[in-house]
Backbone as CSV, one residue per row, in Angstrom:
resi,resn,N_x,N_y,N_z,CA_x,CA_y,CA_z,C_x,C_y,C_z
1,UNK,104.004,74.043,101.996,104.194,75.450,101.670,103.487,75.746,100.354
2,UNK,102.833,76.956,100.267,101.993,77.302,99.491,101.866,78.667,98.965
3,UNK,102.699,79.306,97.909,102.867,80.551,97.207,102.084,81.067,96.280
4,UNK,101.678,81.704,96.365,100.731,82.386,95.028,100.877,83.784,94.558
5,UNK,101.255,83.533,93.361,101.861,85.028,93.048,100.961,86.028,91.985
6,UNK,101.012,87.289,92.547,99.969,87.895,91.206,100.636,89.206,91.289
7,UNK,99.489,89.655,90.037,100.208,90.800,90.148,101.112,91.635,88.927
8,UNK,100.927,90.250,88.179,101.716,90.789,87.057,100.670,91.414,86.028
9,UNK,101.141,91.985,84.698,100.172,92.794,83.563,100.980,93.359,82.601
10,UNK,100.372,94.354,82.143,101.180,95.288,81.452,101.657,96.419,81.820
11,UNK,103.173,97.010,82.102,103.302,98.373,82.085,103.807,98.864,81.240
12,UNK,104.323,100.241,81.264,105.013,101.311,80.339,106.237,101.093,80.648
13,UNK,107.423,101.050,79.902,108.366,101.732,80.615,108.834,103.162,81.324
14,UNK,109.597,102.915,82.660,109.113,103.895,83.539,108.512,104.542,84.471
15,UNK,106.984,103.321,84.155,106.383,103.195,85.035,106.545,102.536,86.639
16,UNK,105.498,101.965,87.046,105.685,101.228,88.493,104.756,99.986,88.466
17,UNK,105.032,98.870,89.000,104.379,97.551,89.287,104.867,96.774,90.216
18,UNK,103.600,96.500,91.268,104.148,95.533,92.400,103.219,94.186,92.313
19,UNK,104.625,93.467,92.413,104.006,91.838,92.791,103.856,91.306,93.969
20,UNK,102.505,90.447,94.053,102.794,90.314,94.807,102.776,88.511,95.450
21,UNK,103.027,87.869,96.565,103.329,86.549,96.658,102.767,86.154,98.357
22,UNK,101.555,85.433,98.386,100.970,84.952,99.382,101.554,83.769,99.800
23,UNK,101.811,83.916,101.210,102.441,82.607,101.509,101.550,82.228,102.158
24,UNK,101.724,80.692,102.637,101.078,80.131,103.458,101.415,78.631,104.000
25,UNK,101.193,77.792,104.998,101.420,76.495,104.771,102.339,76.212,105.883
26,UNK,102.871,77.354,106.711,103.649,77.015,107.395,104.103,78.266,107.785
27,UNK,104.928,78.302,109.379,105.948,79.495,109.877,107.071,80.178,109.039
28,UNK,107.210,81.440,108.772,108.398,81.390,107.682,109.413,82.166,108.281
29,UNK,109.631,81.978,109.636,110.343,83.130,109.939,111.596,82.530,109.828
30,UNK,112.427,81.692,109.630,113.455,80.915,109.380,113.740,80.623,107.868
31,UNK,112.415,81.274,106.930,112.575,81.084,105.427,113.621,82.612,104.770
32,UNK,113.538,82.248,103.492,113.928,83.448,102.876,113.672,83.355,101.523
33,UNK,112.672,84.472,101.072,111.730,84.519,100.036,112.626,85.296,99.151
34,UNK,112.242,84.104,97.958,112.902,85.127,96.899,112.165,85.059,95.522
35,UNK,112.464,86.234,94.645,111.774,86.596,93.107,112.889,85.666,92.015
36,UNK,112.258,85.319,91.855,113.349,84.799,89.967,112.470,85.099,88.773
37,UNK,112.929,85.048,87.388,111.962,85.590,86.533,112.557,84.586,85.399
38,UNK,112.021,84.490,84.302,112.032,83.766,82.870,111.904,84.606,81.664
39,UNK,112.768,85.014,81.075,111.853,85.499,79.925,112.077,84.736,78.528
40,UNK,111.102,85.303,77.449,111.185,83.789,76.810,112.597,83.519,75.788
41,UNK,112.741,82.396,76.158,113.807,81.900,75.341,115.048,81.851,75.946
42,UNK,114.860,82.293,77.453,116.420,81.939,78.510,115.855,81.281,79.946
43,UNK,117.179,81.557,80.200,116.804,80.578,81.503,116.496,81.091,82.488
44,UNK,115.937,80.667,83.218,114.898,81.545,84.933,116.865,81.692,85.335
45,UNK,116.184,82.619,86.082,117.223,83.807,86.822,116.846,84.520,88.023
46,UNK,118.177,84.291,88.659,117.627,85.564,90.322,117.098,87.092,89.883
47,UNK,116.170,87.159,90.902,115.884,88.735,91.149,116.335,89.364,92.463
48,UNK,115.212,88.744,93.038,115.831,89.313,94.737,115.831,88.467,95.766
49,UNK,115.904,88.494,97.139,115.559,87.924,97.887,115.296,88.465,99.349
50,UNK,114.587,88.208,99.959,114.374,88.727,101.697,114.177,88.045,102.661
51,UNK,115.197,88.067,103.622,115.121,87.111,104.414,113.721,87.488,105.643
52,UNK,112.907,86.744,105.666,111.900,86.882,106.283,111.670,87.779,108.108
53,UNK,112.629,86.559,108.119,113.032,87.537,109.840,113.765,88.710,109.865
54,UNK,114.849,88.785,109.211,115.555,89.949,109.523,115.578,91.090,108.674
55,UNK,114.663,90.977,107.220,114.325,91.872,106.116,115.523,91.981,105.502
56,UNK,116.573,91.830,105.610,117.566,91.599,104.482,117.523,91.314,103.151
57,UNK,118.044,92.380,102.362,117.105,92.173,100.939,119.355,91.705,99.982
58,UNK,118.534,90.935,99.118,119.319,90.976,97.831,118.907,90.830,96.899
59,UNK,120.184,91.397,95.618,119.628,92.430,94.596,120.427,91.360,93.560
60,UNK,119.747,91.087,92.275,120.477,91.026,90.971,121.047,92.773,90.758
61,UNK,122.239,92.146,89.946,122.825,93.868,89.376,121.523,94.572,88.353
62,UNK,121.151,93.640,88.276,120.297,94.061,87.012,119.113,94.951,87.396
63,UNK,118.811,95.038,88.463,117.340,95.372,89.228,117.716,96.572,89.908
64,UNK,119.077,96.092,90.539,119.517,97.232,91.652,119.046,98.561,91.810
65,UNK,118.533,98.904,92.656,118.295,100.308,92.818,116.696,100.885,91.666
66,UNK,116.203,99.831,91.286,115.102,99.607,90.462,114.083,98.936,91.144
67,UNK,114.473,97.903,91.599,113.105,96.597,92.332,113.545,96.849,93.912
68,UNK,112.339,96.740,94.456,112.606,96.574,96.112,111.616,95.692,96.453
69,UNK,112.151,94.546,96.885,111.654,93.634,97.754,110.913,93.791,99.387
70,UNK,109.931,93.604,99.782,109.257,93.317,100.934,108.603,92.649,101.507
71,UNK,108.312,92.707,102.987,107.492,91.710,103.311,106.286,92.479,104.123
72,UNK,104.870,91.874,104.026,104.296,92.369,105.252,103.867,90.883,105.866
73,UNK,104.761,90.732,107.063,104.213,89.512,108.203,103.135,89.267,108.583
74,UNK,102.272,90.377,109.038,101.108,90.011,109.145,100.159,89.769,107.956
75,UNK,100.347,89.968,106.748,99.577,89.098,105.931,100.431,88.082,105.358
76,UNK,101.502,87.824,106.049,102.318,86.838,105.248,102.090,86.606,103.558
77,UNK,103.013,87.913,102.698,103.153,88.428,101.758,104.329,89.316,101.434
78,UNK,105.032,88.307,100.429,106.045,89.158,100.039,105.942,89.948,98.681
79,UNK,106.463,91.001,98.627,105.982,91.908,97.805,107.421,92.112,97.188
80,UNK,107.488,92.864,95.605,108.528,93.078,94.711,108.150,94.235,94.028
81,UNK,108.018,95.124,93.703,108.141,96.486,93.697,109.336,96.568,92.475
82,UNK,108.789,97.056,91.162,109.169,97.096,90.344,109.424,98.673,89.885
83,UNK,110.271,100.024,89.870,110.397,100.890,89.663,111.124,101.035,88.173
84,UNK,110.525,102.068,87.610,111.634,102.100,86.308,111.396,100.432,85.732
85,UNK,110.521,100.136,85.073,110.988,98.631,84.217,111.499,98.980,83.062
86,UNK,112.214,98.675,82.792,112.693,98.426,81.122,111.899,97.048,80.512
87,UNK,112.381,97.231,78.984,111.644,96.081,78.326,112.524,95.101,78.569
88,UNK,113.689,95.229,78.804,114.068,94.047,79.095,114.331,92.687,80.509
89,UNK,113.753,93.524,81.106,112.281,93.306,82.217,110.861,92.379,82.066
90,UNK,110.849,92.151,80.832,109.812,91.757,80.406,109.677,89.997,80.907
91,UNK,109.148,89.431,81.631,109.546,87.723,81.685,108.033,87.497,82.351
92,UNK,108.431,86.267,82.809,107.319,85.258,83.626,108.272,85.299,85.183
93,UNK,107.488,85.968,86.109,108.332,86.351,87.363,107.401,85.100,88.570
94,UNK,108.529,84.578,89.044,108.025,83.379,89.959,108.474,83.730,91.695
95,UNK,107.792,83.524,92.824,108.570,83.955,94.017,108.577,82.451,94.380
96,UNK,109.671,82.154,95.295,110.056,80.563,96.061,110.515,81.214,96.920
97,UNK,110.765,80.040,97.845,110.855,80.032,99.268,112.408,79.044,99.473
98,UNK,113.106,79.196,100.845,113.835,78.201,101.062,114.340,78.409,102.591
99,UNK,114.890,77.787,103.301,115.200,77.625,104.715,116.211,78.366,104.493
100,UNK,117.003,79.214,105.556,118.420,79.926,105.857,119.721,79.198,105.035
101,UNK,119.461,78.055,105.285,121.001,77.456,104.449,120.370,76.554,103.557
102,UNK,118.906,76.437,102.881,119.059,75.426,101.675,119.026,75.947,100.446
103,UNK,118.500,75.643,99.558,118.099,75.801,97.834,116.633,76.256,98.206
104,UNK,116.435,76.774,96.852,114.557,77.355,96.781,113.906,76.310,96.271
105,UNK,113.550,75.693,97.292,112.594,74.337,96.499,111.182,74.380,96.274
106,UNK,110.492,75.391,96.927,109.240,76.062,97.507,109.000,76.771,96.276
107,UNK,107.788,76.619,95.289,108.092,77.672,94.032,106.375,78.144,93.854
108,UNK,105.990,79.346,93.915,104.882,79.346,93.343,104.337,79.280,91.689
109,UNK,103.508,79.465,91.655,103.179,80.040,89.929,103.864,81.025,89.304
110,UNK,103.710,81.157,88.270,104.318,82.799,87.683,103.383,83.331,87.469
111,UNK,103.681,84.535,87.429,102.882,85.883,86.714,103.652,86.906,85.561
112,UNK,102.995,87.251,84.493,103.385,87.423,83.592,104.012,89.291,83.364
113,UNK,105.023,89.155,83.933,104.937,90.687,83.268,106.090,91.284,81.738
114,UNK,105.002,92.590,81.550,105.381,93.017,80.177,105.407,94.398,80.531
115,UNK,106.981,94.455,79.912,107.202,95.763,80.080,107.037,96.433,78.248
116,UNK,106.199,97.762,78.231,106.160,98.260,76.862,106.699,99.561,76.846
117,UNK,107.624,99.586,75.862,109.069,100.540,75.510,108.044,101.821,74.722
């Protein structure tokens, strides 16, 4: 399995930014893709997640109603959709992968985003 994530930069706060995360390497319709982020000086943390087959999305409280998660299957690409960022938004955002009932062991790169207040 093979993730690659881009997409990140600079925005405003307020603005809009979508990430995005190429999969590859294998069938994922039994996976479920998810965002975590870092920012500096704490520890990586959930964002969202979507279950591949059935589009089922989950939300950190923190994002809610702010980030929307997607997928498009035929380019096998999950996408994160960042509405309204705040600065405290600001991290190193990573997407992984994991089967229906395991852990995210599947991790791509990060991409850097900065939110400016």
């Amino acid at each position: 399995v093979q993730l690659q994530a881009s997409g990140g930069g600079l925005v405003q706060a307020g603005g809009s930014l979508r990430l995005s995360c190429a999969a590859s390497g294998r069938t994922f319709s039994s996976y479920v893709m998810g965002w975590f982020r870092q920012a500096p000086g704490k520890d990586r943390e959930f964002v969202a997640s979507i279950a591949w087959s059935s589009g089922s999305t989950s939300y950190a409280d923190s994002v809610k109603g702010r980030f929307t998660a997607s997928i498009d299957k035929a380019k096998k690409t999950v996408y994160l959709e960042m509405y309204t960022p705040k600065a405290e938004d600001t991290a190193v955002y990573y997407c992984a992968a994991r089967t229906t009932y395991g852990i995210f062991v599947y991790w791509g790169q990060g991409t850097l985003v900065t939110v400016s207040s």
